[in-house]
VOMI-938530 format. One record per residue (C-alpha): residue in three letters; chain; x, y, z. Coordinates in nm, 4 decimals. Example, Ala and Ser with C-alpha at 12.3 -4.5 7.8 and 13.67 -1.06 7.14 Angstrom:
REM residues 2
[site 'ALA'; 'A'; [1.2300; -0.4500; 0.7800]]
[site 'SER'; 'A'; [1.3670; -0.1060; 0.7140]]
//
This chain:
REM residues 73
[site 'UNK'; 'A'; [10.3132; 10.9930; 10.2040]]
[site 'UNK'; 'A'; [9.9849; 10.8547; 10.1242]]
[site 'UNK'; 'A'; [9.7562; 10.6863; 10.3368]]
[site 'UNK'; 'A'; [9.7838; 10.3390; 10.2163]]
[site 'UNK'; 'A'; [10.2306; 10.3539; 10.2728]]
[site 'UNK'; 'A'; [10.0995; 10.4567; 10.6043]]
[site 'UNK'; 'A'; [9.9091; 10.1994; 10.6818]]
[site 'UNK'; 'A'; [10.1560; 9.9366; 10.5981]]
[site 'UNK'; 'A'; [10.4143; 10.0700; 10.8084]]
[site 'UNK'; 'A'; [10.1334; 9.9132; 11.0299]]
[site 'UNK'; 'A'; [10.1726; 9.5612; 10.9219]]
[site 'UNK'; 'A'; [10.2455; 9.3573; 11.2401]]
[site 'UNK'; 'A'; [10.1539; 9.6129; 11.4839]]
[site 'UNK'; 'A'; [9.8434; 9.5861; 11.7761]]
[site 'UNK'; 'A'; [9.5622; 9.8821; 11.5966]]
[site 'UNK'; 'A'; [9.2711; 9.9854; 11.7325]]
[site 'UNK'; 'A'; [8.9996; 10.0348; 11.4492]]
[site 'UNK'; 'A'; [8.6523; 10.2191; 11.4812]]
[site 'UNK'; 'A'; [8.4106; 10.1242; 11.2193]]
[site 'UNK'; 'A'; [8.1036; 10.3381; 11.0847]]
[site 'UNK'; 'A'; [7.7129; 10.2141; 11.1752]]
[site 'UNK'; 'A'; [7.7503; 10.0778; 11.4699]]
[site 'UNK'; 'A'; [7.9833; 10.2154; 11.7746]]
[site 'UNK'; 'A'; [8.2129; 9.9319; 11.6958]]
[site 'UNK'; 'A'; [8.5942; 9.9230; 11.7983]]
[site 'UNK'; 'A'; [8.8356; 9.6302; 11.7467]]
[site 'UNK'; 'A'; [9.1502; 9.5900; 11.8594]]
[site 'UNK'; 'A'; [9.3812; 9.3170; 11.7161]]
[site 'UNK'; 'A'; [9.7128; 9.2799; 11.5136]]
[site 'UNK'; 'A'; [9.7318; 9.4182; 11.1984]]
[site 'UNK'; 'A'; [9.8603; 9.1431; 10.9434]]
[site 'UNK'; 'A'; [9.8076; 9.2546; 10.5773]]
[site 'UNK'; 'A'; [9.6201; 9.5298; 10.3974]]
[site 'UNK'; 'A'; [9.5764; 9.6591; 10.0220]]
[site 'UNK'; 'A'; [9.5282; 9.9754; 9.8398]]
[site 'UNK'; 'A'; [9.1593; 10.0085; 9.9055]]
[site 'UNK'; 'A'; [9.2487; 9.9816; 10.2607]]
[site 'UNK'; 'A'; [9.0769; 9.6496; 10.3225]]
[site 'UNK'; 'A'; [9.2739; 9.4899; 10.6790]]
[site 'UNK'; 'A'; [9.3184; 9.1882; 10.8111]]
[site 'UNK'; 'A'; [9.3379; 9.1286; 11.1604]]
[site 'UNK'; 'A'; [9.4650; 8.8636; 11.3736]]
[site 'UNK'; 'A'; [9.3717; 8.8068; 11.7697]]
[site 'UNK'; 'A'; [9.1151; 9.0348; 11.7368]]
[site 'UNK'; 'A'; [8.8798; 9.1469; 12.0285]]
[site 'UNK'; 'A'; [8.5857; 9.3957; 12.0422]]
[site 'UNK'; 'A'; [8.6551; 9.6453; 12.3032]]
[site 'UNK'; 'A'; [8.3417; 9.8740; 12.4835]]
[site 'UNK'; 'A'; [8.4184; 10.1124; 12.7487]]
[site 'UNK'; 'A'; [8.8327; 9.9682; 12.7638]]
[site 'UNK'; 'A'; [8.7145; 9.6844; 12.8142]]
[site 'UNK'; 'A'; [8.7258; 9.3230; 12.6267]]
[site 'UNK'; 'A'; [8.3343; 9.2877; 12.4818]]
[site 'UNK'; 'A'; [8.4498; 8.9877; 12.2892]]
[site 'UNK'; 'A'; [8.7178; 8.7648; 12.1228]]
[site 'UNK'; 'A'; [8.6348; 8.7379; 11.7651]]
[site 'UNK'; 'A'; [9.0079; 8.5736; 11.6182]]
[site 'UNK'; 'A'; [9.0904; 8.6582; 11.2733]]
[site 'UNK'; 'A'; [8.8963; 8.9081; 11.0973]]
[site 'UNK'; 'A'; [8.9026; 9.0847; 10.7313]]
[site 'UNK'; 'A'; [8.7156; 9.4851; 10.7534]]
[site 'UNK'; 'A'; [8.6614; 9.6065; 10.4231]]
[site 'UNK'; 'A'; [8.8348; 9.9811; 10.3560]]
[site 'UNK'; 'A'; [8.5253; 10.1688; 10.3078]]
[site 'UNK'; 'A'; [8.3278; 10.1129; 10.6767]]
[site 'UNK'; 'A'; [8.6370; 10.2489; 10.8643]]
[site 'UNK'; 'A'; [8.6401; 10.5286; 11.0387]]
[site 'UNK'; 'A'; [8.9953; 10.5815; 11.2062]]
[site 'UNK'; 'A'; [9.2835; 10.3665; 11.3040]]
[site 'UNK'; 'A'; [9.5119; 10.3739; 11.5283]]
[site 'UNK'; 'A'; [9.8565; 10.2126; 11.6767]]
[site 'UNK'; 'A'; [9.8045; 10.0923; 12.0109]]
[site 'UNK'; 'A'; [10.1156; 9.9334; 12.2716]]
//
């Protein structure tokens, strides 16, 4: 399976998503992505130490700054 099938098994799911540069992590609902692994998310909030930083709403992350992802309940 590549990573990209993966990912859209991941369509309407809550994700947690670090991104590279800055020790960034967003958590929101996972509504679409594409082949270069660009995401959008939906209800999105920036999370530091477990806890809500701030609510940003929708948001599209471009494929190449992230670092992991991961399903969250």
């Amino acid at each position: 399976m590549f990573p990209n099938d993966k990912i859209k098994e991941l369509v309407n799911s809550k994700i947690r998503v670090e991104m590279k540069g800055e020790d960034l992590i967003l958590e929101g609902r996972l509504r679409a992505a594409d082949d270069y692994m660009n995401i959008l998310l939906e209800d999105t909030k920036e999370v530091e130490d477990e806890k809500e930083k701030r609510a940003l709403g929708s948001v599209l992350l471009r494929g190449n700054n992230i670092i992991y992802m991961e399903k969250i309940a």
